[in-house]
N, C-alpha and C positions, 0 to 999 in steps of 0.2 A: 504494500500500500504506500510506503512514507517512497519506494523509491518512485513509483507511479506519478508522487504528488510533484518530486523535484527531478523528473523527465530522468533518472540515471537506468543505469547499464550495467551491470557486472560483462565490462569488456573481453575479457579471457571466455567467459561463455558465450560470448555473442560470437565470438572469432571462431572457435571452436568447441561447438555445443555438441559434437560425438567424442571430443577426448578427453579421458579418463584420470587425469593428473589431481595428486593429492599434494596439501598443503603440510598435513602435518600426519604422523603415521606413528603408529603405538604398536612395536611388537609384543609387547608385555599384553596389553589390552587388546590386542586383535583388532585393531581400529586404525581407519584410513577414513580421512576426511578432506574437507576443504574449508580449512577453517576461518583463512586468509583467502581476501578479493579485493578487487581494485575496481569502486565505482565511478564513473564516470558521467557529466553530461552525454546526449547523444548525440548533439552539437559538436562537442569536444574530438567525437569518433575519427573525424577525417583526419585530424593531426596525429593519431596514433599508429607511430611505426610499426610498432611491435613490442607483443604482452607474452607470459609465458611463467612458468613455473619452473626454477631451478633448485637442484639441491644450493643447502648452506653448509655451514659449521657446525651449527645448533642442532644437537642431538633431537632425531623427531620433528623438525620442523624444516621448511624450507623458503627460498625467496620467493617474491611474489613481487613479477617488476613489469614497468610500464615505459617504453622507448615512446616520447613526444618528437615530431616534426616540427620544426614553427618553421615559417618565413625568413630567411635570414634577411633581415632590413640593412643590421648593417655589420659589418664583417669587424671581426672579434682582431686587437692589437697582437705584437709579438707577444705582449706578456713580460716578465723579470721571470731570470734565472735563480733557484735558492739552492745550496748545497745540501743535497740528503744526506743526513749525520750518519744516515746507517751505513755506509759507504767505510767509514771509518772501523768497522765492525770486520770488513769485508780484506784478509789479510792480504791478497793477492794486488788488491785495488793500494795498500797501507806498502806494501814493497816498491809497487812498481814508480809512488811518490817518492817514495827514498830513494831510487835512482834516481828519477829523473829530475832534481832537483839539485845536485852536482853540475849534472850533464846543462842544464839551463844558465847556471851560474856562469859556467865556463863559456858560453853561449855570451853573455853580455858584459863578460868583466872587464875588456875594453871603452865601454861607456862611463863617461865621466860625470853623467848623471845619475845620481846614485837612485834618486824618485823614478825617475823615466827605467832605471833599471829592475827595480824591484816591482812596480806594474806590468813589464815587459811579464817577467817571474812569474807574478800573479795569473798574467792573461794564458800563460802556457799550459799552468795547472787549470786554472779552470776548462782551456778546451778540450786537457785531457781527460780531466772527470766526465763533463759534457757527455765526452763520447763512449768511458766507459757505464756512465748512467744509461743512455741510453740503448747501450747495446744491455743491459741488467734487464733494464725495464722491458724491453722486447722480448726474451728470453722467457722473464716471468711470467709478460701476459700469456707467451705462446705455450709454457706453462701451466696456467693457470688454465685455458681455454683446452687442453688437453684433459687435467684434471676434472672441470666441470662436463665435460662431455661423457668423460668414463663415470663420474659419478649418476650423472641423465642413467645410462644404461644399468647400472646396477639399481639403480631407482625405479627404473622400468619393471626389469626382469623380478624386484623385490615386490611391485606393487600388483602386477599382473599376472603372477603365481599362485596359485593355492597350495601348492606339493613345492616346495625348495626341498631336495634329499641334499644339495651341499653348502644349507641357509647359512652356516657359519664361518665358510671360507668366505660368500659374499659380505657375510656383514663385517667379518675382517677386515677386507679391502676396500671397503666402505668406509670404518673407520682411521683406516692409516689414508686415507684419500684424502678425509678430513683435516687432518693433522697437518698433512704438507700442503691444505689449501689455507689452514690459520697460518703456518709458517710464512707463507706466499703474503696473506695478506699485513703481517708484525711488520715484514721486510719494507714493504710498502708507506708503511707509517698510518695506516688506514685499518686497526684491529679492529675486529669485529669485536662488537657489542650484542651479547644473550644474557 
């Protein structure tokens, strides 16, 4: 009734009103449900890229996201660069600064500017982090998008089963799935919150 009154939608059923996807799942309890939706204007519908249910972290529960379209009116700046601290964690990333900070010195020790020298310094390490961030970040997602996908299937084969005979190897690798998808996200600086 109340969604009736203010025109909404549970978008994820209107997209797909034959498939079978749970929100939140209790093997203890024998229960599969959807307990989590995302309502919508029906106005709103045309902007919506794409909805969908994926595993999470959270023991039993799962995400429940919603991709918006808008207009791009106007196109988004470069942006500032910030140094991800966890980088410093990272010992391969902590060595390869230790050399190459020698190697830079020696690079501008002829400059009699000592400012202009030590910026020069600055600017090297930074395009070297840069770039090894970026190649981390890439890596992760590609990662992480491997993880969620194998998690999808186990999530599948767990929900669309009545007979698992090897429930416990899946939910094993279920949970170490999880484990490296919290790991994924700490590294990130984006912990998930349950």
């Amino acid at each position: 009734m109340t969604m009736e009154i203010f025109d909404l939608i549970d978008i994820q059923r209107a997209r797909y009103p034959n498939l079978n996807t749970y929100s939140y799942l209790s093997k203890a309890l024998n229960v599969k449900s959807r307990l989590d939706f995302i309502l919508i204007t029906k106005n709103l519908s045309k902007h919506v890229k794409n909805t969908g249910i994926k595993a999470s972290i959270a023991p039993g529960h799962k995400i429940v996201h919603l991709w918006l379209s808008w207009p791009n009116n106007s196109p988004r700046g470069p942006g500032f660069w910030k140094f991800n601290n966890t980088l410093l964690k990272d010992k391969n990333y902590t060595a390869e600064i230790c050399e190459l900070i020698p190697q830079i010195r020696e690079k501008y020790k002829s400059l009699k500017d000592k400012r202009l020298a030590w910026e020069l310094i600055k600017m090297e390490i930074r395009d070297h982090t840069m770039s090894v961030a970026k190649r981390k970040a890439r890596d992760a997602f590609k990662r992480e998008s491997e993880i969620s996908k194998q998690l999808e299937e186990l999530d599948y084969k767990i929900c669309n089963s009545d007979n698992l005979s090897n429930i416990d190897d899946i939910s094993n690798e279920y949970k170490s799935l999880k484990i490296e998808m919290q790991t994924i996200y700490e590294e990130k600086g984006r912990a998930a919150i349950f």
